[in-house]
C-alpha positions in Angstrom: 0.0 0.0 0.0 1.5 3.4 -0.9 -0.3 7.0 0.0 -3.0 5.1 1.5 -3.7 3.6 -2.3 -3.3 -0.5 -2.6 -1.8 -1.9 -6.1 -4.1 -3.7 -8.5 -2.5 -5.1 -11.0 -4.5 -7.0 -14.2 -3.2 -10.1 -16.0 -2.4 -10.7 -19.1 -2.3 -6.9 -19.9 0.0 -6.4 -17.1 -1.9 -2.6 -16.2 -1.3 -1.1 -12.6 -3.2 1.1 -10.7 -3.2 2.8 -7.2 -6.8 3.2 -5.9 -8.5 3.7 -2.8 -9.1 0.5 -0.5 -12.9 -0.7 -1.1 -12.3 0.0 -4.8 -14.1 -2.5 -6.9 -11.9 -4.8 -9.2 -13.9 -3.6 -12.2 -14.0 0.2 -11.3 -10.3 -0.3 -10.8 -10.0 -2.2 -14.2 -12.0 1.2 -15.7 -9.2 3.7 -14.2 -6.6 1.2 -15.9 -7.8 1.2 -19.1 -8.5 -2.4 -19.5 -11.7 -3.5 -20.6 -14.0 -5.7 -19.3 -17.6 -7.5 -20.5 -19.8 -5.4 -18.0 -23.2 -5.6 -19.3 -24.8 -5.2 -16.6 -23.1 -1.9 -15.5 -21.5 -3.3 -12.8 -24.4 -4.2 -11.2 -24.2 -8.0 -10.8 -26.7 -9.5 -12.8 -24.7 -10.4 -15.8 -22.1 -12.6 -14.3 -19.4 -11.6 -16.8 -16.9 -9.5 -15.2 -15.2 -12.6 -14.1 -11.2 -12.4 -12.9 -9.2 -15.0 -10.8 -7.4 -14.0 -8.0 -3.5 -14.9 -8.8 -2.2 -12.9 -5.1 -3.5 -11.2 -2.4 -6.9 -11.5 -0.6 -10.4 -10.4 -1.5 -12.6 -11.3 0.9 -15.3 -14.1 0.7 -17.6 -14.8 -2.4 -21.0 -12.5 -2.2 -24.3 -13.9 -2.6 -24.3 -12.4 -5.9 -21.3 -14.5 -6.9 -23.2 -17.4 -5.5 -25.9 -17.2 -7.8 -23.4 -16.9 -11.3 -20.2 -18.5 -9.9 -19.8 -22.5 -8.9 -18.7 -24.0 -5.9 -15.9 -25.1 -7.9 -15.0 -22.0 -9.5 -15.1 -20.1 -6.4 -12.5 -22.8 -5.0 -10.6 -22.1 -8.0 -10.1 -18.7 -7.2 -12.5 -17.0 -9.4 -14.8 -13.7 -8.3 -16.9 -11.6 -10.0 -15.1 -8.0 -10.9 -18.1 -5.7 -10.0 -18.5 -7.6 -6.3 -14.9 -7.8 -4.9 -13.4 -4.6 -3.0 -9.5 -5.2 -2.3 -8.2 -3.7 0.8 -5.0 -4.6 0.2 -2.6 -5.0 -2.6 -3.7 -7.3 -5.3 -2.9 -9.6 -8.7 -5.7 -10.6 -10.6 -6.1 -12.5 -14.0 -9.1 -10.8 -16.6 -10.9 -14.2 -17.3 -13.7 -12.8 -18.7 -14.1 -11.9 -22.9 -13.4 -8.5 -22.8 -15.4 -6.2 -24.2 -13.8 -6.6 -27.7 -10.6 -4.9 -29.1 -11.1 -6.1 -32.5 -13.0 -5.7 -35.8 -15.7 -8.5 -35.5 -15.6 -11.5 -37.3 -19.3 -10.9 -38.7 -18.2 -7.7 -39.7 -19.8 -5.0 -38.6 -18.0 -2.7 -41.3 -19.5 -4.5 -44.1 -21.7 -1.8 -46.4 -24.3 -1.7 -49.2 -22.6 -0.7 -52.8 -22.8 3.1 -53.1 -24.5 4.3 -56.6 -24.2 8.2 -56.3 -22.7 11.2 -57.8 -19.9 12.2 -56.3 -20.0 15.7 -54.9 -17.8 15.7 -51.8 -17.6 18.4 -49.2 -14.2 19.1 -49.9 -12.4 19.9 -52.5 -8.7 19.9 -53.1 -7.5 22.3 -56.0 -3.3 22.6 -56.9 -2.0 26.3 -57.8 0.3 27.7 -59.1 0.8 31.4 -57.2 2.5 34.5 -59.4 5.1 35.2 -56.4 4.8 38.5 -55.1 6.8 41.3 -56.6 6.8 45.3 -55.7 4.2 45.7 -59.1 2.3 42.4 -57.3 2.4 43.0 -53.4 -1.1 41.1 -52.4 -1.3 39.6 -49.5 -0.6 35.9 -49.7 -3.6 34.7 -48.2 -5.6 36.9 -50.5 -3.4 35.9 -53.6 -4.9 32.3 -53.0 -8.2 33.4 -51.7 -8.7 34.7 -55.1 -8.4 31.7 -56.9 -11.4 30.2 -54.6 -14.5 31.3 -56.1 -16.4 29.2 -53.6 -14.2 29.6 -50.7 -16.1 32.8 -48.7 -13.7 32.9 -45.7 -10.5 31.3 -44.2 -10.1 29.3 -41.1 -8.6 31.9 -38.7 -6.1 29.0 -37.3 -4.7 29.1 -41.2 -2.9 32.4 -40.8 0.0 31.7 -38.7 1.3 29.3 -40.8 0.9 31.4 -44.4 4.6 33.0 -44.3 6.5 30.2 -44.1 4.6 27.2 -46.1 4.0 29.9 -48.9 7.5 30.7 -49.6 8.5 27.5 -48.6 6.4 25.7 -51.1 7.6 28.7 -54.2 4.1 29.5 -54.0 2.8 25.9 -55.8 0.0 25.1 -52.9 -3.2 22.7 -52.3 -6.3 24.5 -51.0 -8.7 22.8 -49.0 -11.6 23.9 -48.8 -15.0 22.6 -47.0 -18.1 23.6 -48.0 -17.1 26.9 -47.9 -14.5 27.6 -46.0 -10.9 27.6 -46.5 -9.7 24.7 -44.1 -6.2 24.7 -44.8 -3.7 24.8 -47.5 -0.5 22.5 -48.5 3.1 22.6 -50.0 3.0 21.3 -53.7 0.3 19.5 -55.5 -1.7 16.6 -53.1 -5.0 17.0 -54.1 -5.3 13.0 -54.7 -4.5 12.6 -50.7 -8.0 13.6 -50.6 -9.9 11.7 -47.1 -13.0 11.4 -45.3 -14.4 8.9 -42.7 -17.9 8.4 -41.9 -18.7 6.6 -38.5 -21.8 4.6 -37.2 -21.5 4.8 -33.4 -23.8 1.8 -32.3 -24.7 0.9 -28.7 -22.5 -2.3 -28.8 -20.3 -1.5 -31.7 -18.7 1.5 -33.6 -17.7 1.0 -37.4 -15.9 3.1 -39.4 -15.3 3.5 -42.8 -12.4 5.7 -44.8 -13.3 7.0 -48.2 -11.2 8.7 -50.8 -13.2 11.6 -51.8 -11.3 12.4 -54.9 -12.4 8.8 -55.8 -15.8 8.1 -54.2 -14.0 4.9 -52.6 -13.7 3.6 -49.3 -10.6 2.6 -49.0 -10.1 0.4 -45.5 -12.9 -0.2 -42.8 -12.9 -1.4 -39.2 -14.9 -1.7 -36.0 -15.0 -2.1 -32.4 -16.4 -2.4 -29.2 -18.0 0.6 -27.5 -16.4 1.5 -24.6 -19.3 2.7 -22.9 -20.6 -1.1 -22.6 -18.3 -0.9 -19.3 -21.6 1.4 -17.8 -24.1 -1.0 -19.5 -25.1 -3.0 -22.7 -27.9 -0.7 -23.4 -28.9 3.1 -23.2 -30.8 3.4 -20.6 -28.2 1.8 -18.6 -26.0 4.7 -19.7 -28.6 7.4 -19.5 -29.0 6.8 -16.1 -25.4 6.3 -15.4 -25.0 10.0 -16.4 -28.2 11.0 -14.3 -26.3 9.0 -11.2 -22.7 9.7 -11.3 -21.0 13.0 -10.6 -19.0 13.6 -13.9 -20.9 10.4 -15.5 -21.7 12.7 -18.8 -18.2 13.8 -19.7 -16.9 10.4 -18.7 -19.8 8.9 -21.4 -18.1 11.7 -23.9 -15.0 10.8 -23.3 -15.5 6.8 -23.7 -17.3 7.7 -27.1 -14.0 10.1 -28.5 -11.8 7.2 -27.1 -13.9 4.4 -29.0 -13.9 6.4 -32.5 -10.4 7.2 -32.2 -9.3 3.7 -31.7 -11.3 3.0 -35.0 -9.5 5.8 -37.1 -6.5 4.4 -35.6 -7.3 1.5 -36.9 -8.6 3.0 -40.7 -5.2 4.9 -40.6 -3.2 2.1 -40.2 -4.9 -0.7 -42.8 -4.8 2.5 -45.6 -1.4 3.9 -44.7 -3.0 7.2 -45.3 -1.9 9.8 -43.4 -3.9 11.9 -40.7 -3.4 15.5 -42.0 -4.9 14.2 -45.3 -8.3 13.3 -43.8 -10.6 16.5 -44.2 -14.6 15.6 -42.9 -16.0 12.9 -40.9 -19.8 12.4 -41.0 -21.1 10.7 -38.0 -24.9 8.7 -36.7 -26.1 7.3 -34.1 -29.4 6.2 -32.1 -30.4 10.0 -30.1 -28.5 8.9 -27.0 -25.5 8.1 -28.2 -25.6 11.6 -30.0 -26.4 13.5 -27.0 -23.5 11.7 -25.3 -21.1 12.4 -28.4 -21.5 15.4 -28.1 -21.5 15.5 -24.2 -25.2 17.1 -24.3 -27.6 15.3 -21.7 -29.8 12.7 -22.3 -32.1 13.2 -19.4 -35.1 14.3 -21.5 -36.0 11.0 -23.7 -35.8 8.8 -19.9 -39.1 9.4 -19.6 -42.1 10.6 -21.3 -42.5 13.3 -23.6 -39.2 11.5 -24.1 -37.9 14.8 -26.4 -34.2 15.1 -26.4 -32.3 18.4 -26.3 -31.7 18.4 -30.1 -32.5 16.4 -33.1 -31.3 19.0 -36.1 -27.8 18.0 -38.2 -24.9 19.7 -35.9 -21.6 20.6 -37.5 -18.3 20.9 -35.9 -14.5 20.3 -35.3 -13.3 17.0 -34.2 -11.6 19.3 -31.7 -15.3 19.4 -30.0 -15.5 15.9 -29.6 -12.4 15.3 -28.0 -11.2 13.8 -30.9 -7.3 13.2 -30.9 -6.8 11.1 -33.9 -7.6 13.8 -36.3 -6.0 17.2 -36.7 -8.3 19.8 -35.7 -9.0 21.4 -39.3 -11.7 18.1 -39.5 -15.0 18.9 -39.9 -17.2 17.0 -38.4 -21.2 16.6 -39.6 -23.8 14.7 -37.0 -26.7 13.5 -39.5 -29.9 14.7 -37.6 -32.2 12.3 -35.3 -35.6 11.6 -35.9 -37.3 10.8 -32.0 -36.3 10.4 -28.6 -35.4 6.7 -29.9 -34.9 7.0 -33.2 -31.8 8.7 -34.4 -29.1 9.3 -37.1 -29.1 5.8 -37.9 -32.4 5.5 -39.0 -31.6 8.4 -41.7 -29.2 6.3 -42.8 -30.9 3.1 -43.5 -33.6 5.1 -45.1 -31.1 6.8 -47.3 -29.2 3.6 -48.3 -31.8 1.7 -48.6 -33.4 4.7 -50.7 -37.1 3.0 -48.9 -38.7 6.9 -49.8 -38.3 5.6 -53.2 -39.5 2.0 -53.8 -42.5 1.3 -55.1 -44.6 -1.1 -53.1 -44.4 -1.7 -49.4 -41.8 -2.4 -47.8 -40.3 -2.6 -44.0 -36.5 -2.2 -43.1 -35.5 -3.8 -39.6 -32.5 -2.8 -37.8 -31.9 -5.4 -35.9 -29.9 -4.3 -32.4 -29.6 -3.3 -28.9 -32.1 -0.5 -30.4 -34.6 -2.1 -32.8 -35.3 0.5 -35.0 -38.2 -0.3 -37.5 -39.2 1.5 -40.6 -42.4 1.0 -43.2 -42.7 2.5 -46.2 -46.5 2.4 -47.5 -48.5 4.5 -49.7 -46.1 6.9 -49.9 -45.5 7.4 -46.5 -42.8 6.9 -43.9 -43.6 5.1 -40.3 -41.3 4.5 -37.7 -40.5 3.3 -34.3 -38.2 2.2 -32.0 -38.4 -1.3 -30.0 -36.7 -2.0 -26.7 -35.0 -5.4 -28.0 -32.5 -4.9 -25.8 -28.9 -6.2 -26.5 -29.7 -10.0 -26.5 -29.1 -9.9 -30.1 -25.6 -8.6 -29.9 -24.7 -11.4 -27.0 -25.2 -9.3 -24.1 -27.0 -10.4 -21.2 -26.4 -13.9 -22.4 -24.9 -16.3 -19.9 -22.4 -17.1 -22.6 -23.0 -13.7 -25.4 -20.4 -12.2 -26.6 -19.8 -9.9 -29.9 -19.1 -12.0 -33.3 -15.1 -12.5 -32.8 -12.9 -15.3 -32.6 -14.4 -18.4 -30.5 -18.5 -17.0 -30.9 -20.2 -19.5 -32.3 -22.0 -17.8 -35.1 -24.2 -20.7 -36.8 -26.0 -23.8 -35.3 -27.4 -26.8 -36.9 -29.0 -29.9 -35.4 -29.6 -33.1 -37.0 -27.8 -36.4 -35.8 -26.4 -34.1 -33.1 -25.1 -30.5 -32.8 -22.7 -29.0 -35.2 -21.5 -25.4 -34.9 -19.4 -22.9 -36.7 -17.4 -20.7 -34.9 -15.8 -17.4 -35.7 -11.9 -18.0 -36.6 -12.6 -21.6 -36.3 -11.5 -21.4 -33.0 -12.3 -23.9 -30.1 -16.1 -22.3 -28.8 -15.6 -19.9 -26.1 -19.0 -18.2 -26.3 -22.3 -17.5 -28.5 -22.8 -14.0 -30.5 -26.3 -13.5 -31.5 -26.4 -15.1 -34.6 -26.0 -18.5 -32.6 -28.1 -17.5 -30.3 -31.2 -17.2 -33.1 -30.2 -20.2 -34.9 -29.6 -22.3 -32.1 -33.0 -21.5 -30.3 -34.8 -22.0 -33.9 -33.4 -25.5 -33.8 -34.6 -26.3 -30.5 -38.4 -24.2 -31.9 -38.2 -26.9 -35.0 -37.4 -30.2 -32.7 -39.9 -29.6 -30.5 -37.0 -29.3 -27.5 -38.6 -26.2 -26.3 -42.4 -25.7 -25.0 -44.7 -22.7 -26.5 -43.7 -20.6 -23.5 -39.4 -21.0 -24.0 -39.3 -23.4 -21.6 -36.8 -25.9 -22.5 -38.5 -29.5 -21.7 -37.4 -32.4 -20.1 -35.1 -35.1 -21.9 -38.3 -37.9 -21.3 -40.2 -35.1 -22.4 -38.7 -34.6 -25.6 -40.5 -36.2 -29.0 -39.5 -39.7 -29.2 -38.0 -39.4 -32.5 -35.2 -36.3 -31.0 -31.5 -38.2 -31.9 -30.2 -39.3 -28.9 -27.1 -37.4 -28.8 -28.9 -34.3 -28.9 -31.4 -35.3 -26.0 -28.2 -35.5 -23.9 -27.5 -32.0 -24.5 -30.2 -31.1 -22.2 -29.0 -31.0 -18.7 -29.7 -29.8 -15.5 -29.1 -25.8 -14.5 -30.8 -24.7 -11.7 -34.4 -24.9 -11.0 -34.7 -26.1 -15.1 -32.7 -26.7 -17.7 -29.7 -26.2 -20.3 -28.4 -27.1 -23.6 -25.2 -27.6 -24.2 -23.8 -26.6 -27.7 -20.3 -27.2 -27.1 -18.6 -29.0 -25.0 -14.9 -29.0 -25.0 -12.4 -27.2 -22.9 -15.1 -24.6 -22.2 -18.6 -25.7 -22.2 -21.1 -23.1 -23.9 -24.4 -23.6 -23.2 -28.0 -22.1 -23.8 -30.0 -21.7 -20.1 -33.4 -20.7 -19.8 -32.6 -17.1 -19.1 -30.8 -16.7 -22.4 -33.5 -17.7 -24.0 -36.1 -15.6 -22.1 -34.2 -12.6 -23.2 -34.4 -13.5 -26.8 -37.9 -14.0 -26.1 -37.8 -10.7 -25.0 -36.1 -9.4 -27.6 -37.7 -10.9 -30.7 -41.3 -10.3 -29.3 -40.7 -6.4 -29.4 -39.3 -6.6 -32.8 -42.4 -8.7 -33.5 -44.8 -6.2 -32.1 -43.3 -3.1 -33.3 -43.9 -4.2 -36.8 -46.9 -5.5 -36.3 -48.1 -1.5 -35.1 -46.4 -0.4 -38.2 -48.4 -2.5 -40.5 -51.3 -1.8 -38.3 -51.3 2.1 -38.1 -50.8 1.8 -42.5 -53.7 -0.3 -42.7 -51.5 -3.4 -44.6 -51.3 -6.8 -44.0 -47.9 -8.9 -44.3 -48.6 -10.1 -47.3 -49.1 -7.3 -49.0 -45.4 -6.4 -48.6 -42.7 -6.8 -50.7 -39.9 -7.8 -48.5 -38.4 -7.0 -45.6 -34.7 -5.3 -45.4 -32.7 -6.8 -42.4 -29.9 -4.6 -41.7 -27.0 -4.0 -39.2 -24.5 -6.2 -38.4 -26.2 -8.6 -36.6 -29.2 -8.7 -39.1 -27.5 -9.4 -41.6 -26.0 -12.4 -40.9 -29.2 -13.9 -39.4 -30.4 -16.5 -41.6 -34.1 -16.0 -42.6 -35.1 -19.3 -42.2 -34.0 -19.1 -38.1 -36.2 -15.5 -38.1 -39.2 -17.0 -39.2 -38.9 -20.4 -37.0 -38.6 -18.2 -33.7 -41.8 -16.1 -35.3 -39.8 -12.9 -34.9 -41.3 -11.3 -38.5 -44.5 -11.8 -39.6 -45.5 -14.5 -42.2 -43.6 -13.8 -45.5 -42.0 -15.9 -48.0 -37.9 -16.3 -47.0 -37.2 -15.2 -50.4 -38.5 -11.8 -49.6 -36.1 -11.1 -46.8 -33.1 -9.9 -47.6 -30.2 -8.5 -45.7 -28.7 -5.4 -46.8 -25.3 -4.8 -44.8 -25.1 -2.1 -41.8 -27.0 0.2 -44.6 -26.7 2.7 -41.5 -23.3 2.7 -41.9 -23.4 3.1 -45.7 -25.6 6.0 -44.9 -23.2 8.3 -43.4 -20.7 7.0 -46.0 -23.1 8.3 -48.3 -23.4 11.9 -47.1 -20.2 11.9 -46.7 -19.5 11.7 -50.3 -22.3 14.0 -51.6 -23.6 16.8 -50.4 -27.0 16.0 -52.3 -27.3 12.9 -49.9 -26.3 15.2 -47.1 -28.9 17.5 -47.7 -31.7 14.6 -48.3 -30.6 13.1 -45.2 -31.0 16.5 -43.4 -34.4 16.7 -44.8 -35.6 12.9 -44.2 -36.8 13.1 -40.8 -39.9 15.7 -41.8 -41.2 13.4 -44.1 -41.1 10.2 -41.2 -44.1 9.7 -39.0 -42.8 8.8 -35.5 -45.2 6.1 -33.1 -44.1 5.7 -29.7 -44.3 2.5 -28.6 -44.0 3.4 -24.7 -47.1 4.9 -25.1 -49.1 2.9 -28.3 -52.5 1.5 -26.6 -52.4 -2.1 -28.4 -48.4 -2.4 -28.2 -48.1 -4.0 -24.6 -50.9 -6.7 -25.9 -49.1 -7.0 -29.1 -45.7 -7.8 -27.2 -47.1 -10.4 -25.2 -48.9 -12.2 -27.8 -45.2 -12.2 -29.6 -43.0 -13.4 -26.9 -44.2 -17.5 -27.7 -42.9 -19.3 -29.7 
């Protein structure tokens, strides 16, 4: 103990930190940097924040850690992060996945082809400058300034560095200008190093994407984990985090500059291109994770009226956002929300879906932490906003975790159980895609009751392969199915599949208000759009089995890619998209769900399967 601080040190990152004694292991693990699977906030329930205690004492196992923790594991050593509070110095080993440090194997990045006209924000021009002479004594700036018909003004930052780059460079300079607005200006001619990155800040993950503007191209994409999953899986968790904790909204801001700068890192480093050549960044998001972008608070959509403190486009610096992977002549553009839960993102599918356009019905699912829901019908625009939760993206699943090495991704049952994994690695967990085709398995073999409740083995139909009836084992006051075995076992238990109950009911119901508030029926559609990550790797077939659409032939569902993602890549490469996707969110009618008359009824009647 030093200062009156005790030393906590996390294995295998080998990170140090002094804290206070009664410091919980995770909020230590926070102040170190490391990150840890905390879905639940910290608050217990999810079980994941699991470490095991290499030296030093913690004290005995809660009745928390009772409830999510063996007797064996306990006598192995192993504690729950969020229930342990060190009073003296300590080693522990991070057992737990971690929150995810890498692009996912499903990737998240993945994006509909663009078919646009190019018309870019910025625009690079070379010149060639007459130097100045006693007949010729213009200012410098001015002497280029002139040569910018659409360039009204200069960026006041761009002065100090005229003298020198000017007579440096004999007067052969880039101009940059955005919109405009004369950003800054370079030595010689680099008006092919010509970069913008559009980012969709999810709940569970962020994607980015890097785009040569000169080109219309996108160049190198990657994703990652949010870091504000450490405060919880979904917003609300994080909203009230901020309405709880002194300084909780500017740690929430920070979290969200950290997370997009580890993905330009990332962008920078696949393309090789350098920072000072990337110009604008377009960004989206559901409403909350705006409002905490920007470090504005969220308290107003908690709670009926549910109106948050802006929804318009905002422009900016990255400088504003804490941004330090950027210089800070990057302008940033925040696509505008729609509701209290339906935000940037929404604009995006719509716009890269182009659903204002088709002819026909048709409904566009978002499938996420944030089930956002769109119908297009008669010429109008409905939306809404389920409360799926984050089952879909593996949290609060015993086992979840995102789609990464060791997540088992797809399920099939037959003679017995046969999984693919991410990376073919040996299975260390279940991403959501597993989840959904796992549980649709056990839907089609008659393992599971109406209600989700997994059956007995002698309950089971007498045809059900016998290898597969082993599966099901005791957990608790029920049961649990094992998918894998090996050298960890991953199973399905009864709560998992409770929440995916949960999950897939709201997505059920929220469409079902849709169709019900345009006067259609499901077969007068002409397909459903899945997009997102996690959508679109779900395989209709699964969907359908676990009832979370409506009746519709497969071949009418089709995924689409994270088509919010290519929406923000979109308006970042024309300012015709940017200006359609400014306007988009007049033309959509809004339902709240939280306070629809037939949507409680409607969610119940969709949790069976």
């Amino acid at each position: 103990m030093t200062h009156g601080k005790i030393m906590i040190t996390f294995l295998p990152a080998r990170a140090k930190i002094g804290v206070i004694p009664g410091t919980t292991l995770l909020e230590a693990a926070k102040q170190a940097g490391v990150r840890i699977n905390a879905d639940c906030g910290g608050t217990g329930s999810c079980g994941k924040c699991r470490a095991k205690i290499i030296d030093g004492p913690v004290g005995d196992a809660t009745e928390t850690e009772k409830i999510h923790l063996t007797t064996e594991e306990n006598k192995q050593g192993l504690c729950l992060m969020c229930q342990r509070r060190p009073e003296q110095d300590i080693t522990v080993e991070v057992v737990t996945a971690s929150a995810g440090t890498g692009d996912s194997g499903t990737e998240k990045a993945t994006i509909i082809s663009l078919d646009l006209e190019l018309k870019p924000a910025v625009i690079k021009r070379f010149h060639i400058l007459e130097p100045p002479t006693v007949q010729n004594n213009t200012a410098d700036l001015d002497r280029l300034m002139q040569r910018l018909p659409d360039a009204a003004d200069a960026d006041v930052r761009l002065v100090g560095g005229v003298p020198d780059l000017f007579r440096d460079a004999q007067y052969r300079v880039t101009s940059v200008v955005y919109n405009n607005l004369l950003i800054a200006f370079e030595k010689g001619n680099t008006t092919a190093e010509n970069y913008g990155i559009a980012v969709d800040i999810g709940t569970t993950s962020v994607a980015g994407y890097l785009a040569n503007l000169a080109e219309g191209k996108i160049v190198a994409a990657a994703s990652t984990a949010n870091r504000q999953g450490m405060h919880g899986a979904d917003v609300i968790s994080r909203v009230t985090y901020t309405m709880e904790h002194d300084g909780g909204l500017s740690e929430m801001q920070k979290l969200a500059a950290q997370t997009i700068d580890e993905v330009v890192g990332r962008l920078l480093y696949k393309s090789g291109v350098a920072r000072d050549n990337v110009y604008s960044m377009t960004l989206i998001g559901n409403t909350v994770m705006s409002h905490l972008l920007l470090g504005v608070s969220p308290v107003g959509v908690a709670s009926a009226p549910f109106v948050p403190a802006f929804a318009r486009s905002i422009n900016g610096t990255v400088e504003a956002l804490g941004l330090k992977s950027l210089p800070g002549y990057t302008r940033f553009t925040l696509l505008p929300n729609i509701a209290g839960y339906v935000g940037s993102d929404t604009v995006g599918v719509i716009l890269a879906t182009k659903l204002d356009k088709l002819p026909g019905n048709w409904l566009a699912v978002d499938v996420g932490t944030n089930g956002e829901i769109v119908l297009a019908a008669g010429g109008r625009l409905l939306t809404c906003s389920t409360a799926a939760g984050p089952a879909f993206e593996g949290a609060r699943i015993s086992q979840g975790m995102r789609a990464e090495t060791g997540a088992i991704e797809e399920v099939n049952i037959n003679d017995d159980v046969y999984c693919k994994v991410v990376g073919d690695a040996e299975p260390a967990g279940i991403c959501g895609s597993g989840l959904v085709d796992a549980v649709s398995e056990l839907v089609r073999l008659e393992v599971l009751e109406h209600n989700g409740r997994i059956k007995k083995p002698e309950d089971c139909p007498d045809n059900l392969p016998v290898k597969v009836k082993e599966r099901i084992r005791p957990a608790g006051r029920g049961y649990k199915f094992v998918l894998a075995a090996g050298a960890r076992e991953v199973a399905i238990t009864q709560k998992d599949i409770s929440e995916l109950q949960l999950a897939k009911g709201a997505i059920r119901a929220g469409i079902q208000v849709l169709l019900d508030e345009a006067k259609i029926d499901p077969v007068d559609l002409e397909g459903i759009l899945l997009a997102g990550a996690f959508g679109s790797n779900l395989r209709p077939a699964s969907i359908q089995q676990i009832g979370m659409f409506p009746g519709i032939e497969l071949s009418r569902i089709k995924a689409v890619g994270n088509a919010a993602g290519t929406g923000a890549v979109m308006a970042l490469l024309s300012r015709d998209q940017l200006e359609l996707a400014k306007n988009l969110p007049g033309r959509v009618e809004h339902i709240e769900l939280s306070v629809h008359q037939g949507f409680q009824q409607l969610f119940i009647d969709s949790l069976g399967f």
